[in-house]
N, C-alpha and C positions, 0 to 999 in steps of 0.2 A: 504494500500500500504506500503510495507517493501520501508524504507529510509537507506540508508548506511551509518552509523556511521562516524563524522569529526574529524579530527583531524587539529590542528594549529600548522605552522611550521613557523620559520623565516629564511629566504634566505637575504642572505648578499653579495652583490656584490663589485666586488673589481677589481685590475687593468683597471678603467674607465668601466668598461661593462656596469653601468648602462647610462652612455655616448649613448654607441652600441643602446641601446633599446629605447631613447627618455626618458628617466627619468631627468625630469631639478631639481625637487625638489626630493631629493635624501638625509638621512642623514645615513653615514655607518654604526653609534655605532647603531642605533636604525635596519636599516633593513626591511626589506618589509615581516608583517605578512601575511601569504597565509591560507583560510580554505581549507583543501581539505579532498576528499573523502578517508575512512580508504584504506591502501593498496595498497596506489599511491606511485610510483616513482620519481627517480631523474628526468628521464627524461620529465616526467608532468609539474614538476617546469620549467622548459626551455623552455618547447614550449608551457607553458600557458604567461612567459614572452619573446615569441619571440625571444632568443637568437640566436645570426646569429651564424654560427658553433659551435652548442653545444657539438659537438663530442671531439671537440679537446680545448677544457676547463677543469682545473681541476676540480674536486669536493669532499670537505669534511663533513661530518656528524660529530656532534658534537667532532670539530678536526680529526677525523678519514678518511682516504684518502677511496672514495669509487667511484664506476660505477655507470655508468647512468641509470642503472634496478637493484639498491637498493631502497629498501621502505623505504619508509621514517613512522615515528610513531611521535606522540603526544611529542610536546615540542624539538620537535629535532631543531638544528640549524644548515641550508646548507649553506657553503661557496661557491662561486664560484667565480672563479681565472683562469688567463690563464696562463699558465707554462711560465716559466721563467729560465735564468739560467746566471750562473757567472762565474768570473774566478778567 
């Protein structure tokens, strides 16, 4: 049986979200390692951790500002953030 290659990412949640989702033990420098299967997306991340409106969250890959049907690869680090703004 063919297995599909894993890759490990860390997802970093930010403005309370891991609050959102039941996370009591939460630390932000460290982050929540994820295994996932190669050629998974943002959006996998989210709705493996239940995020309640995912759609309207930012999200960055290793700093870089991306959509929620980018793939993620091996070593990558997702931020997730809710937008915010100033004056």
């Amino acid at each position: 049986m063919f297995r599909k290659k894993k890759i490990q990412v860390t997802v970093k949640l930010y403005s309370g979200l891991h609050k959102d989702i039941g996370l009591k033990e939460y630390d932000p420098y460290s982050g929540l390692v994820f295994q996932l299967p190669s050629g998974a997306r943002v959006r996998k991340v989210a709705k493996e951790l239940d995020i309640p409106h995912p759609y309207s969250l930012a999200y960055f890959i290793n700093g870089e500002r991306v959509g929620m049907w980018t793939k993620l690869h091996e070593g990558d680090e997702l931020s997730c953030f809710r937008p915010s703004g100033g004056g």
